[in-house]
C-alpha positions as a LaTeX table, in Angstrom:
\begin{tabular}{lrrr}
\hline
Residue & $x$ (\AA) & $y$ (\AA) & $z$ (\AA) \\
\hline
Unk1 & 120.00 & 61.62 & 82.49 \\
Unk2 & 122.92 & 63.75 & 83.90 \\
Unk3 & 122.28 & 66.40 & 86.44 \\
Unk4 & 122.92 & 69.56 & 86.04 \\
Unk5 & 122.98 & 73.04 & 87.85 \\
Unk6 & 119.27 & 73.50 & 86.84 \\
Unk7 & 118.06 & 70.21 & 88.54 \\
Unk8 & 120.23 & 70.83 & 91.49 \\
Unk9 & 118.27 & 71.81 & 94.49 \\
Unk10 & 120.44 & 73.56 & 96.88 \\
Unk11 & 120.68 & 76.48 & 99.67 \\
Unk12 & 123.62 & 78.42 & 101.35 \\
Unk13 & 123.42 & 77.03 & 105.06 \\
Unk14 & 125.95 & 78.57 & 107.62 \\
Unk15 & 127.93 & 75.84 & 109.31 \\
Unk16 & 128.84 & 77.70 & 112.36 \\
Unk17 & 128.25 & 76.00 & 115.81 \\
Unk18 & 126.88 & 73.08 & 113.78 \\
Unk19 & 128.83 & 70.70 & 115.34 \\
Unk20 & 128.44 & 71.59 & 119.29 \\
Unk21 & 124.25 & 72.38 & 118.66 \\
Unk22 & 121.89 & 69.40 & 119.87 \\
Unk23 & 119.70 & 68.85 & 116.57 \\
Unk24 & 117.29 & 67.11 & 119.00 \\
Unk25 & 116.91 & 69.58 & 121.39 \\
Unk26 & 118.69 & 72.59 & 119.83 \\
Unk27 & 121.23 & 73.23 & 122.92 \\
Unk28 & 124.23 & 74.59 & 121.77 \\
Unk29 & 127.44 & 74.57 & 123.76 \\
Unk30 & 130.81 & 73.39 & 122.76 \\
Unk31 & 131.60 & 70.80 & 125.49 \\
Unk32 & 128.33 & 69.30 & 123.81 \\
Unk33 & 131.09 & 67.58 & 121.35 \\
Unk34 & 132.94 & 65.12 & 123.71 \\
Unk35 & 135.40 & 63.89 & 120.90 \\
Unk36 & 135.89 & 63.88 & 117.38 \\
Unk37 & 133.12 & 61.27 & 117.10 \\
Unk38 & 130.96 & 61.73 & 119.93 \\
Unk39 & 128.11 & 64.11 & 120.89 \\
Unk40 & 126.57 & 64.62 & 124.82 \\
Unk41 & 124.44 & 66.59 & 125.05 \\
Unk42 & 124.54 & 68.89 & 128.38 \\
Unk43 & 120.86 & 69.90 & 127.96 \\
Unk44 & 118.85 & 66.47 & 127.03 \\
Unk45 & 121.24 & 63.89 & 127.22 \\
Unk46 & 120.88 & 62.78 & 124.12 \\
Unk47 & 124.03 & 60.65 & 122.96 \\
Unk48 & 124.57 & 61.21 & 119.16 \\
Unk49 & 127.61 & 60.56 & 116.16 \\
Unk50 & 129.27 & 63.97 & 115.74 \\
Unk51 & 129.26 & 64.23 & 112.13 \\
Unk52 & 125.48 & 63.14 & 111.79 \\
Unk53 & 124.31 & 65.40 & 114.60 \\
Unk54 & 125.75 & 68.07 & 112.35 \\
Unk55 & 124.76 & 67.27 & 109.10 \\
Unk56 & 121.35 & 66.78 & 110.84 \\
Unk57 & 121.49 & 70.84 & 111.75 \\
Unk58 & 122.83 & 71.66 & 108.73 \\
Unk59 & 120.30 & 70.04 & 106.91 \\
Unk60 & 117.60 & 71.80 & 108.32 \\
Unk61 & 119.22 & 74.65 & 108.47 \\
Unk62 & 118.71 & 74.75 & 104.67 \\
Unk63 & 115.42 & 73.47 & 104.45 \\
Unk64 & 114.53 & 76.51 & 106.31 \\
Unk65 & 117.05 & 79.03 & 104.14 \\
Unk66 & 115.24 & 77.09 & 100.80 \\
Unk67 & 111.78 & 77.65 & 102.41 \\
Unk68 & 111.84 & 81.23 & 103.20 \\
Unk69 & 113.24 & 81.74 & 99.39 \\
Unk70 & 110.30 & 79.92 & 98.02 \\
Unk71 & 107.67 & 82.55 & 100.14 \\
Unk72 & 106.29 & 85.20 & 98.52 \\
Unk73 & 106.98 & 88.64 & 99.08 \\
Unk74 & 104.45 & 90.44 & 97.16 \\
Unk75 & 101.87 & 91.89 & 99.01 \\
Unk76 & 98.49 & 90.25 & 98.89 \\
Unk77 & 96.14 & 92.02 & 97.07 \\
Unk78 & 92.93 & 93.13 & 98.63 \\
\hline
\end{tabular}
């Protein structure tokens, strides 16, 4: 069964300072990305790949954009 744009789960996530943000720690600061490959992290230490370090943020990024979407904003009733 093809997918299509009804089975599709998906979120608008920012991308900005995904790259130079620790996803274990949270840390951001652009000497965090050593190299085009590489992450240090100047707060934890944590050694990570670049790319998956961001996808990581991104990621949850969404989650949380997809989560706050789902919440209800009608008032309770009493």
């Amino acid at each position: 069964m093809p997918c299509g744009p009804s089975s599709r789960r998906s979120a608008p996530s920012p991308p900005s300072a995904a790259s130079q943000t620790c996803a274990e720690c949270g840390y951001v600061d652009k000497r965090n990305r050593v190299d085009q490959g590489l992450l240090i992290c100047r707060g934890c230490g944590v050694v990570a790949h670049a790319d998956r370090n961001a996808s990581h943020n991104i990621a949850t990024r969404g989650e949380s954009v997809w989560n706050a979407g789902r919440e209800s904003r009608v008032p309770a009733t009493p």
